[in-house]
N, C-alpha and C positions, 0 to 999 in steps of 0.2 A: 296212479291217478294224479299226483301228484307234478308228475311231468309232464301226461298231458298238459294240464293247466297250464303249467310255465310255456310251455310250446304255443298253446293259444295265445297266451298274453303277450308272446314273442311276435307272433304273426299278426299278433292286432297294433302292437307298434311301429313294426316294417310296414304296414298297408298303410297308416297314419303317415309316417314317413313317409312314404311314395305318394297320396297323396298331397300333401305339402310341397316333395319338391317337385309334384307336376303341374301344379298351380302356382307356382314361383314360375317353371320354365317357360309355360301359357304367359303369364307376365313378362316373363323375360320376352318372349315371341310380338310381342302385343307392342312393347314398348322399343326394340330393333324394328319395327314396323313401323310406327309414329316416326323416329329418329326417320328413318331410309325417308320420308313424303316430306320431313322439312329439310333435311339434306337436298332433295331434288326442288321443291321451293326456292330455297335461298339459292340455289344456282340458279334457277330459271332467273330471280330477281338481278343476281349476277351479271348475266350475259343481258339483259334488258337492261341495266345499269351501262355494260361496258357498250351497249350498238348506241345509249344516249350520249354518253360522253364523245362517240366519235360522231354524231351529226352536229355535237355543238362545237368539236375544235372543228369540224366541215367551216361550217355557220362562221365561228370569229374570224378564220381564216377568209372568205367570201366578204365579211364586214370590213376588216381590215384591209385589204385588195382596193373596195369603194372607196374606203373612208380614203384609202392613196391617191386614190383618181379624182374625187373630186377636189383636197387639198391643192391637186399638183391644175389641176383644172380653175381654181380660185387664181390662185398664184399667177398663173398664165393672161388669165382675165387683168388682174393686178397689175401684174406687168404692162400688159397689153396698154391700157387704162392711163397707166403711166408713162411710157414712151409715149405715147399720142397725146396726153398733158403737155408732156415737156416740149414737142413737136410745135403745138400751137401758140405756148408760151413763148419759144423762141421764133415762132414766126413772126409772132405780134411787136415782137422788141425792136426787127429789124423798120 
């Protein structure tokens, strides 16, 4: 009788156990589950990070381009401005 018993008590500890580590493994499952959706998150956020970065080196490059042409376009005017000063200046001398 004696063994039964210890046999019962045996198999109420392994079911104990196996419940536990099957509700650890569900956690474990639950929680690789969460990880995998913000893994996939932060990369979405990733690749929308890296397509902004490349519209805005697009962008400074395009700004930059202007900002040369109307510089080079002042300058020209300046110039312009200037030789034709100096054109009238030395006409009036003579």
């Amino acid at each position: 009788m004696q063994m039964l018993e210890a046999r019962q008590e045996s198999e109420r500890e392994l079911n104990e156990r196996l419940q536990k580590i099957s509700a650890e493994k569900q956690s474990a499952v639950e929680l690789a589950a969460s990880l995998q959706r913000t893994l996939a998150a932060i990369e979405a956020d990733k690749r929308h990070s890296e397509r902004s970065a490349m519209r805005l080196q697009k962008d400074k490059n395009a700004l930059k381009k202007t900002l040369d042409k109307v510089v080079r376009r002042i300058l020209f005017q300046f110039a312009h401005f200037t030789n034709t000063t100096l054109t009238l200046d030395d006409s009036t001398k003579s």
